[in-house]
N, C-alpha and C positions, 0 to 999 in steps of 0.2 A: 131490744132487738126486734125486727120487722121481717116477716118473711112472706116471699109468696110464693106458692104452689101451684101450679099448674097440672089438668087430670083433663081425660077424655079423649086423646088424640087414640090414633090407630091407622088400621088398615080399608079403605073404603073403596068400591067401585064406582068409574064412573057416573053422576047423576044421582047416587047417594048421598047423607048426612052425617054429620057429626057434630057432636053439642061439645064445647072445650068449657071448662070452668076453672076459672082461679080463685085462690082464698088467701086472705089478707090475714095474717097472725100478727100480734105482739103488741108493742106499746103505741099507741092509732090513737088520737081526738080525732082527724078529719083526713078521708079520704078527696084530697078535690079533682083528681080526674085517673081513668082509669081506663087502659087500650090492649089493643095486641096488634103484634109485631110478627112479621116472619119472616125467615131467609133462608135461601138454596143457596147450592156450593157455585160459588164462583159470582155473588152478586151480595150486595149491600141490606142490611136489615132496612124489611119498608113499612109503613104504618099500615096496617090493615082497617081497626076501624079505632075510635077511640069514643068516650062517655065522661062527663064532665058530671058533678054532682046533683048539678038543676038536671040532670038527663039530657041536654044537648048533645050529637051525637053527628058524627064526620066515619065518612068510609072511604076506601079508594074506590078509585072508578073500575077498577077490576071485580071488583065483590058487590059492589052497590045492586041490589036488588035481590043477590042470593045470601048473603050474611045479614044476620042481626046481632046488635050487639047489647046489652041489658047487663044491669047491677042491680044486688039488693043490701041495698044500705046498710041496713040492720044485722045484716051476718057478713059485710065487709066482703061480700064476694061480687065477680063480674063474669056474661058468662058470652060466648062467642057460636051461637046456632048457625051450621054452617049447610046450606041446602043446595042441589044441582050440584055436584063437584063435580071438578075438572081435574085433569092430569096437572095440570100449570098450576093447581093449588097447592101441589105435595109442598111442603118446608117445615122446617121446623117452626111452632108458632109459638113464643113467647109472650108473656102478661108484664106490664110496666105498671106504676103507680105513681102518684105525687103524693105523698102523704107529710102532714103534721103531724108529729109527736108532741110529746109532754116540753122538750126543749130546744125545739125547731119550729121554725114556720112553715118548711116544706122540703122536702130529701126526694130523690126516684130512689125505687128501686126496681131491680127487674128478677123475675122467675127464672128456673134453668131452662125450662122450653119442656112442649111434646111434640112427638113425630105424628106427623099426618100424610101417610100415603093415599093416593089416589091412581087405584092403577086398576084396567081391566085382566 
């Protein structure tokens, strides 16, 4: 089995930070890319930023410049530094993976989410 968890979400004021970390459990040879996702009520889950194994790295253009997004290989985790907040950030933020196992080449899986408000 393969799990991922998701930690750090909360309650933040405008123009504040919040670090999200997720952690990758279970039966893993190779993690090869690894994102987060988030979505409000009434609109489609959208990619936020994502991290490919060499460290190639994509964000949306809503976040580009205030998120960063990093992995460490070794403890199978990816983590989502999120700086400047906005109201328009609040959603739930979910962690995806592509992972190999022992008898796959590559499966997703996704986290259950944290909440990240943004409010004054």
């Amino acid at each position: 089995q393969v799990q991922l968890v998701e930690s750090g979400g909360g309650l933040v004021h405008p123009g504040g930070s919040l670090r999200l970390s997720c952690a990758a459990s279970g039966s893993i040879l190779t993690i090869y890319a690894m994102g987060w996702y988030r979505q409000t009520p009434g609109k489609q889950r959208e990619l936020v930023a994502a991290i490919t194994m060499g460290g190639t790295t994509n964000y949306a253009d809503s976040v580009k410049g205030r998120f960063t997004i990093s992995r460490d290989n070794a403890k199978n985790m990816v983590y989502l530094q999120m700086n400047s907040l906005k109201p328009e950030d609040t959603a739930v933020y979910s962690c995806s993976a592509d992972i190999r196992g022992y008898s796959d080449y590559g499966t997703i899986y996704w986290g259950q989410g944290t909440q990240v408000t943004v409010s004054s």
